[in-house]
C-alpha positions as CSV (number, residue, x, y, z in Angstrom):
1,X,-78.4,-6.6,-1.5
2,X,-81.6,-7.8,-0.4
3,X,-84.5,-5.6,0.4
4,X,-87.9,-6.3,2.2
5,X,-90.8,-4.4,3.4
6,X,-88.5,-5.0,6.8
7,X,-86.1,-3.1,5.8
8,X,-86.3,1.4,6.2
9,X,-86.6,2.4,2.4
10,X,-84.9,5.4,3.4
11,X,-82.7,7.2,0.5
12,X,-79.9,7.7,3.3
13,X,-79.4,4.2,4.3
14,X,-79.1,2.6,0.4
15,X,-76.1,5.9,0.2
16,X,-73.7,3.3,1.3
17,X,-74.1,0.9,-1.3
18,X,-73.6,3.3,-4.2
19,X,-71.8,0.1,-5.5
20,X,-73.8,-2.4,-5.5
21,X,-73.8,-4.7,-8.1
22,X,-77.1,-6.7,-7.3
23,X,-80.2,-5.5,-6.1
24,X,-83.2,-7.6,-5.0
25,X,-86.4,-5.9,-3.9
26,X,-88.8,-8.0,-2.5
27,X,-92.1,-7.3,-0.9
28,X,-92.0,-3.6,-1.2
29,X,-94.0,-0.5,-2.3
30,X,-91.5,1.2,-4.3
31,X,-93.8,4.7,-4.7
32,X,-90.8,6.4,-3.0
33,X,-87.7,5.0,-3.3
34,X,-84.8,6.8,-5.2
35,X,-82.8,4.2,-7.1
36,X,-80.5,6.7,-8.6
37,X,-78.1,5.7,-5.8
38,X,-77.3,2.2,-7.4
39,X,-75.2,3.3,-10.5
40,X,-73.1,0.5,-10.9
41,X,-76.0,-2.2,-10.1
42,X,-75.9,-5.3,-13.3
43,X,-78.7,-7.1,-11.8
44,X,-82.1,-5.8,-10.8
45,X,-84.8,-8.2,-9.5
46,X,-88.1,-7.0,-8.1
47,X,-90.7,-9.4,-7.1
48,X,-94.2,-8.8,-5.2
49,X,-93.7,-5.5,-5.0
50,X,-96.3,-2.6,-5.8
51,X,-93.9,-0.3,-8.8
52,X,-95.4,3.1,-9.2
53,X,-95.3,4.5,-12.8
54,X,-92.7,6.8,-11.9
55,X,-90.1,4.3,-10.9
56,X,-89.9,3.5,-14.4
57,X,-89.2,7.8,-15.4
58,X,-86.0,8.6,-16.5
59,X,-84.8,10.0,-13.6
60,X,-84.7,6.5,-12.1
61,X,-83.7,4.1,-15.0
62,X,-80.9,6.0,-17.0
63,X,-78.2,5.6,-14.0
64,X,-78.5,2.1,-14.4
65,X,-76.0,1.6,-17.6
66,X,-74.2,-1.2,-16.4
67,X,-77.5,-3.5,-16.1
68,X,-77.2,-6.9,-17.5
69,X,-80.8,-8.6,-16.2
70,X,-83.9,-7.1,-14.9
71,X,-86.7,-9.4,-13.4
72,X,-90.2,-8.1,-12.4
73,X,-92.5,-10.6,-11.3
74,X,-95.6,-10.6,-9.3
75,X,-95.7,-7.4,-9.0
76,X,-98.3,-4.4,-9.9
77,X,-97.0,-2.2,-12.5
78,X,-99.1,0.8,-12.0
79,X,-100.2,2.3,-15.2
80,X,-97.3,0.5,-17.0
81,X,-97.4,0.1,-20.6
82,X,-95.2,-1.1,-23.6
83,X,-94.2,3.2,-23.9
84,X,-92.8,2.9,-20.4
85,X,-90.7,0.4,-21.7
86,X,-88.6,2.4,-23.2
87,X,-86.8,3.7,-20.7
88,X,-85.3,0.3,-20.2
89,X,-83.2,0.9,-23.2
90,X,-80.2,-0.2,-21.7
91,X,-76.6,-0.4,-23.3
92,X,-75.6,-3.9,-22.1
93,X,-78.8,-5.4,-21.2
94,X,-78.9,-9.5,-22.0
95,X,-82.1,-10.6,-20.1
96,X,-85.2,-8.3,-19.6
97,X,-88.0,-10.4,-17.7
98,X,-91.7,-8.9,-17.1
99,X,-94.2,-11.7,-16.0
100,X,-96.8,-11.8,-13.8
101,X,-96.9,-8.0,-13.4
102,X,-100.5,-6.5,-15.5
103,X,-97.9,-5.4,-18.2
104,X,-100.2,-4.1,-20.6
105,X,-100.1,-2.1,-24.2
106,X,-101.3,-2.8,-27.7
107,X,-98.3,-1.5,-29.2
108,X,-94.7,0.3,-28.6
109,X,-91.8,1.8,-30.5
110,X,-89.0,0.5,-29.1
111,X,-85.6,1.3,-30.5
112,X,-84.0,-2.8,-30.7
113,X,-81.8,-3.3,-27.6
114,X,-78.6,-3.9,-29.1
115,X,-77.6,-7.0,-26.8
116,X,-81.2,-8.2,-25.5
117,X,-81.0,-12.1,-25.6
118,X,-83.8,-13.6,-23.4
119,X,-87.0,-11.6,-22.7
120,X,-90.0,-13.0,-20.8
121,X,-93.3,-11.2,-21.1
122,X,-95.3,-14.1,-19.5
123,X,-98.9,-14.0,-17.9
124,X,-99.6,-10.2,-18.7
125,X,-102.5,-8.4,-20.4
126,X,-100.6,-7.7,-23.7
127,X,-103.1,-7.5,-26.7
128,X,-100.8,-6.7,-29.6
129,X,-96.5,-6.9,-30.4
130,X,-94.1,-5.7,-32.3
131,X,-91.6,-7.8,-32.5
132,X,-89.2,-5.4,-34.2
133,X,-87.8,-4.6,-31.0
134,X,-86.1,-7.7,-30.3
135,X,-83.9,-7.8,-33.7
136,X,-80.9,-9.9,-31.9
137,X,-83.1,-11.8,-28.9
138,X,-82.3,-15.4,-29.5
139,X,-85.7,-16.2,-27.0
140,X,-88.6,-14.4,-26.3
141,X,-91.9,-16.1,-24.2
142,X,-95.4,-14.4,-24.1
143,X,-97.8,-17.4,-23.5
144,X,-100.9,-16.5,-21.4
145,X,-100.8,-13.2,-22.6
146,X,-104.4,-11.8,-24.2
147,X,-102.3,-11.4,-28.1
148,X,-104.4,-11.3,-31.0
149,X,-101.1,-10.0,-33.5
150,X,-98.1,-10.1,-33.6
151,X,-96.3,-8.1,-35.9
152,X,-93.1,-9.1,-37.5
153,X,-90.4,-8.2,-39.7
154,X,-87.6,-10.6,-40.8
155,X,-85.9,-11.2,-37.6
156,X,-82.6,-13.4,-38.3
157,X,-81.8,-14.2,-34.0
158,X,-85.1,-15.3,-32.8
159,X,-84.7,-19.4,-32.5
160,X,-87.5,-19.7,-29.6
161,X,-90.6,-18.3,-29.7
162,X,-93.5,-18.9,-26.9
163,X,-97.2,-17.7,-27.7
164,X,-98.7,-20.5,-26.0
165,X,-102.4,-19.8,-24.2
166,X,-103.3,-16.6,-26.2
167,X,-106.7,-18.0,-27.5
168,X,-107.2,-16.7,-31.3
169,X,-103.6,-14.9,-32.2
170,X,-103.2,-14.2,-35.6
171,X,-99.8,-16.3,-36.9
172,X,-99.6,-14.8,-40.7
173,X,-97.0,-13.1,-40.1
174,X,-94.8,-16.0,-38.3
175,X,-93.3,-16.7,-41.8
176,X,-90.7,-14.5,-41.6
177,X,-89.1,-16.0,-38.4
178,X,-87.4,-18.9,-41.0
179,X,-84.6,-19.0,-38.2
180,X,-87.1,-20.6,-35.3
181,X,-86.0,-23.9,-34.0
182,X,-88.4,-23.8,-31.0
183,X,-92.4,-22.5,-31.2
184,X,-95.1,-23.1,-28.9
185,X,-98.8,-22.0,-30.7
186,X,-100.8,-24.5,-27.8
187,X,-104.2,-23.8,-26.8
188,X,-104.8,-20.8,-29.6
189,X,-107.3,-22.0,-31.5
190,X,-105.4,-21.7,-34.4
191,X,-106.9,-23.5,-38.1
192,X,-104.7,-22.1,-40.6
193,X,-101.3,-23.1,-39.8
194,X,-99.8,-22.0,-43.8
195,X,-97.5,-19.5,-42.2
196,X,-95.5,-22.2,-40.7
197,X,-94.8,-23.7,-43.6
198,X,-91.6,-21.6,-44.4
199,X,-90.1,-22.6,-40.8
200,X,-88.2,-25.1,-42.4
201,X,-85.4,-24.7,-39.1
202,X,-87.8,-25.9,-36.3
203,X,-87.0,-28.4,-34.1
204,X,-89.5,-28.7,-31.4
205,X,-93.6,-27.5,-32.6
206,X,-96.5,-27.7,-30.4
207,X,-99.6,-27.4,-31.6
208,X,-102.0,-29.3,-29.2
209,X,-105.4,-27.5,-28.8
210,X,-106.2,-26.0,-31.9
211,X,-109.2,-26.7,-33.4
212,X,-108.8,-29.2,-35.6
213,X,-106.2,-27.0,-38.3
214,X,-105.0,-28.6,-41.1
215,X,-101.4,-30.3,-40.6
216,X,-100.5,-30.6,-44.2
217,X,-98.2,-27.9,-44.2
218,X,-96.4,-29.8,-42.3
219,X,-94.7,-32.0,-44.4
220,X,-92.0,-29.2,-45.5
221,X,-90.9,-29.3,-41.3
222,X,-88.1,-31.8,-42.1
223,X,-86.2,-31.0,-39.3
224,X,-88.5,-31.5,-36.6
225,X,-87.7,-33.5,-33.2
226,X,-90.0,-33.2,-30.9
227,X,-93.9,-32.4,-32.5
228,X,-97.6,-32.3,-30.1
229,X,-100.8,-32.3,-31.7
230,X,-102.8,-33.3,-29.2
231,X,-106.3,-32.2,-29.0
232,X,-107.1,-31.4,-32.5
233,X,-109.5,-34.0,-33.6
234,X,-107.1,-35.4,-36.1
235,X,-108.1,-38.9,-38.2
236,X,-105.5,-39.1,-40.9
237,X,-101.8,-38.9,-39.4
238,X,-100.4,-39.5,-43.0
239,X,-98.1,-36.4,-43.9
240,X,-96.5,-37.5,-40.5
241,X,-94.2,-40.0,-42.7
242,X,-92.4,-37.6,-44.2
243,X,-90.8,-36.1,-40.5
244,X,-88.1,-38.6,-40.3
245,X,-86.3,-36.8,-37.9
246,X,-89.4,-37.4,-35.1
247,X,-88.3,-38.6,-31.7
248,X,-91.1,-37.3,-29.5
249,X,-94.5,-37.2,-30.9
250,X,-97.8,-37.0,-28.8
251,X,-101.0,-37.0,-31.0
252,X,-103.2,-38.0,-27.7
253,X,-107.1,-37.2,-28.0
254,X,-107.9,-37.6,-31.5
255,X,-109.8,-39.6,-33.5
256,X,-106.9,-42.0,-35.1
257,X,-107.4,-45.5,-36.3
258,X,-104.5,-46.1,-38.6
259,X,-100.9,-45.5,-37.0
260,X,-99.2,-46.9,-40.2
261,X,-97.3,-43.6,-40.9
262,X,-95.5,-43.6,-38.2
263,X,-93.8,-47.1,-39.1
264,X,-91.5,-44.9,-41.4
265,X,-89.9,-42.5,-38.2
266,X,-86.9,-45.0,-37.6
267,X,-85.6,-42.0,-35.2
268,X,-89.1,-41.7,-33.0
269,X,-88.3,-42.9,-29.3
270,X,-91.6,-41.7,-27.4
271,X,-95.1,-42.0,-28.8
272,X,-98.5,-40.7,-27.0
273,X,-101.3,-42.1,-28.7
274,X,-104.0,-41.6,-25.3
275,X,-107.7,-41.4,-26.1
276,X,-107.7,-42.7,-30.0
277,X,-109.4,-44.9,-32.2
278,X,-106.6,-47.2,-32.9
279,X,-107.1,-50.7,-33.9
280,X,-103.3,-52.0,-34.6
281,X,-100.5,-51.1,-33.8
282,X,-98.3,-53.7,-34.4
283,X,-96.7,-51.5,-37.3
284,X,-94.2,-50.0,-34.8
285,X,-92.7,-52.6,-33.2
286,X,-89.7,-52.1,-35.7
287,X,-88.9,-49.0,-34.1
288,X,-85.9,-49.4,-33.2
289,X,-85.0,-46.7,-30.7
290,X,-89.0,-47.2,-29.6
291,X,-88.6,-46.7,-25.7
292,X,-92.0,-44.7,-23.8
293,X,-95.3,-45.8,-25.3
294,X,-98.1,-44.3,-23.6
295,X,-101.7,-45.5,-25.1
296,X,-104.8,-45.5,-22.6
297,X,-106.1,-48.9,-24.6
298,X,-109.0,-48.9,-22.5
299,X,-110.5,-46.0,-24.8
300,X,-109.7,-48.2,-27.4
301,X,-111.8,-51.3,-27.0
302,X,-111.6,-52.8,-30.5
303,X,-107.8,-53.4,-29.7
304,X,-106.7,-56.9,-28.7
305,X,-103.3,-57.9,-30.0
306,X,-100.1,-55.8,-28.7
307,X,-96.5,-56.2,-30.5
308,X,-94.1,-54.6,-28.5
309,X,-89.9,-53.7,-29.2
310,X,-87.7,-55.8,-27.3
311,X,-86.0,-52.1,-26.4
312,X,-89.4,-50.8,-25.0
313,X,-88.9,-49.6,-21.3
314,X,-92.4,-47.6,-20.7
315,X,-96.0,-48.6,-21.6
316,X,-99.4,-48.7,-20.6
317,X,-101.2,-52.2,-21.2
318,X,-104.5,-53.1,-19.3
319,X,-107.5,-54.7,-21.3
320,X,-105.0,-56.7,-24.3
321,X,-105.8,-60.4,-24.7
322,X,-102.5,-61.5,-26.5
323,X,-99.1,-59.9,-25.9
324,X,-95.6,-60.5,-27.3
325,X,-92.8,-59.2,-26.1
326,X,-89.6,-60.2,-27.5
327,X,-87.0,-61.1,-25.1
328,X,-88.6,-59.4,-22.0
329,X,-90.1,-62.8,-20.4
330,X,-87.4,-63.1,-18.2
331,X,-87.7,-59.2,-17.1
332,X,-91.6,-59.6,-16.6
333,X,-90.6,-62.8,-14.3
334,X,-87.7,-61.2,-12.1
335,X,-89.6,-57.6,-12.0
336,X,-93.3,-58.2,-12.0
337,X,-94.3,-58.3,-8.1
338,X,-92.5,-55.2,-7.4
339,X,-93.6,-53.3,-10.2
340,X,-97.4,-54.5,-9.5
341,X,-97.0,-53.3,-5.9
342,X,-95.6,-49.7,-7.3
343,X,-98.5,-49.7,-9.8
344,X,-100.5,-49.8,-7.0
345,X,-99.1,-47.7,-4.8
346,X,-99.0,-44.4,-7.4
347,X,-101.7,-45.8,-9.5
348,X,-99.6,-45.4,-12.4
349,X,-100.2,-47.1,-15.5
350,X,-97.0,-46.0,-17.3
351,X,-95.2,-49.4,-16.9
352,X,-94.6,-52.8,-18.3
353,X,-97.7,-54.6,-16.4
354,X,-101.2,-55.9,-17.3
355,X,-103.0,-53.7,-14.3
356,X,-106.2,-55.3,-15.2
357,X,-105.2,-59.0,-15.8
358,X,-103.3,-59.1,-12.2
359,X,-105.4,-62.9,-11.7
360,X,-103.9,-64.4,-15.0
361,X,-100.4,-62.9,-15.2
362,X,-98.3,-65.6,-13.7
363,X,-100.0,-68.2,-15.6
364,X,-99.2,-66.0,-18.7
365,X,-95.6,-66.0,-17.8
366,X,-95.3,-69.5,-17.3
367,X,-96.8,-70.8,-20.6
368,X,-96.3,-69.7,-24.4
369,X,-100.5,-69.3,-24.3
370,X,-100.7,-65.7,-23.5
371,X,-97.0,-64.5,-23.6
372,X,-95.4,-64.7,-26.7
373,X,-91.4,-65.1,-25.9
374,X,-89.4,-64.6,-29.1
């Protein structure tokens, strides 16, 4: 059932649907509307709506046993805060999902909901968490919140945590979460990043925008993936080395010359490198699952010779002076006019083609002078 500031929020006319298993309340001012009717309701979804503190009282929210999700978004929560919360203690409940809404608390005591998997606390006001709460949540998001703590205790379920865009959260206490596979600290500010170093589970880290912290600790991350460190004025790249297990790794706007390291991750597929200092690169080009290279060499001037894997689909390449590319001459020759005229089109860089040596390519292709074909 669908309901819309069209619709008569009389009591009376919801009487009907005492078994109702979905509700969606859209558009509405809910400052008077009994929901005590809808007993056997397992999914509750209220968007753009104006929720009145007493919606939330026990005389609304305790019928609702059988509930399985709950989604509030875009909506004014009036007076709301993490103690109203609690009256969302249902037995069943899998996915509880507050964004957008002026949520707003320093703190709550929560009993843990016993089945909670997925919570979403997105683009709120929140200041301060206790995670304690969410003992068997395997996911729980709360980037572009206002968090300066979050509390923790030794939480075995969590595997993906979101604090992205809190601007100068406290992480000390991260170290306990050693089950994390997935953690998302971007644009925090962050410059001590020893807490992580006990997350010895995670998969997928991004750090970009955080003041230039100290990646060291990074070394004991074996089992990382997928790793961004953009924006963080790095210069030396070398612990990288030791993260074997890197297929995705963006380190765009730094200050890197040497990309040596990164010769040793035999596993990395995509490599970001935009807006560096880097002067050769032709230590990767035995990366052999090497496919989406993005670099931006016109911020790097001093760069004039490219080596490329014969396996590399994606690359940006203006401004280079001397090319090889093994085995793609006859790819460059069959595809070059139609992926010029796309170029062009979307004024996208992100492919095989020397944008700003259009006048000299074909004579490139046609001779062993500029083209290297091995």
């Amino acid at each position: 059932m669908c309901v819309t500031n069209d619709n008569n929020t009389n009591d009376n006319n919801y009487s009907a649907n005492i078994n109702l298993q979905q509700l969606h309340i859209i558009n509405c001012n809910l400052n008077s509307v009994n929901l005590c009717v809808f007993k056997q309701i397992d999914e509750l979804y209220i968007s753009r709506s104006y929720l009145q503190n007493q919606c939330l009282q026990n005389t609304y929210i305790t019928p609702f046993i059988k509930l399985k999700k709950v989604k509030i978004d875009e909506s004014q929560l009036h007076n709301l805060t993490f103690n109203n919360t609690q009256k969302l203690q249902f037995t069943d409940l899998i996915e509880l999902n507050i964004s957008k809404s002026d949520l707003q608390g320093s703190s709550f005591n929560l009993q843990p909901f016993n089945f909670l998997k997925n919570v979403n606390f997105k683009d709120n006001t929140l200041d301060i968490i206790n995670l304690s709460a969410f003992q068997n949540t395997d996911k729980l998001l709360l980037s572009w919140n206002k968090l300066t703590k979050v509390i923790t205790v030794p939480l075995n379920k969590i595997r993906h945590l979101d604090l992205s865009f809190n601007k100068g959260i406290d992480i000390s206490q991260l170290y306990h979460l050693t089950n994390l596979i997935s953690l998302q600290l971007q644009q925090n500010y962050i410059k001590d990043l020893s807490p992580l170093k006990t997350l010895i589970s995670l998969e997928e880290l991004n750090l970009a925008s955080n003041d230039g912290a100290d990646i060291t600790v990074l070394i004991n991350l074996m089992k990382l993936q997928k790793l961004d460190l953009s924006w963080n004025k790095l210069n030396n790249i070398f612990v990288l080395n030791s993260l074997i297990n890197l297929q995705e790794l963006i380190l765009s706007h730094n200050n890197i010359i040497d990309v040596s390291p990164l010769q040793f991750l035999s596993k990395l597929r995509i490599l970001v490198l935009l807006s560096n200092k880097v002067r050769n690169v032709s230590c990767l080009q035995k990366l052999a699952h090497f496919k989406n290279f993005r670099f931006g060499i016109q911020d790097q001037p001093s760069l004039t010779e490219l080596k490329l894997s014969n396996k590399l689909q994606q690359v940006e390449i203006p401004n280079i002076k001397l090319i090889n590319i093994n085995r793609k001459r006859k790819y460059l020759k069959q595809h070059f006019d139609l992926m010029k005229q796309q170029a062009e089109q979307t004024k996208c860089n992100y492919m095989i083609i020397l944008v700003s040596l259009t006048q000299h390519i074909r004579a490139y292709m046609n001779s062993s002078d500029g083209i290297v074909d091995q």
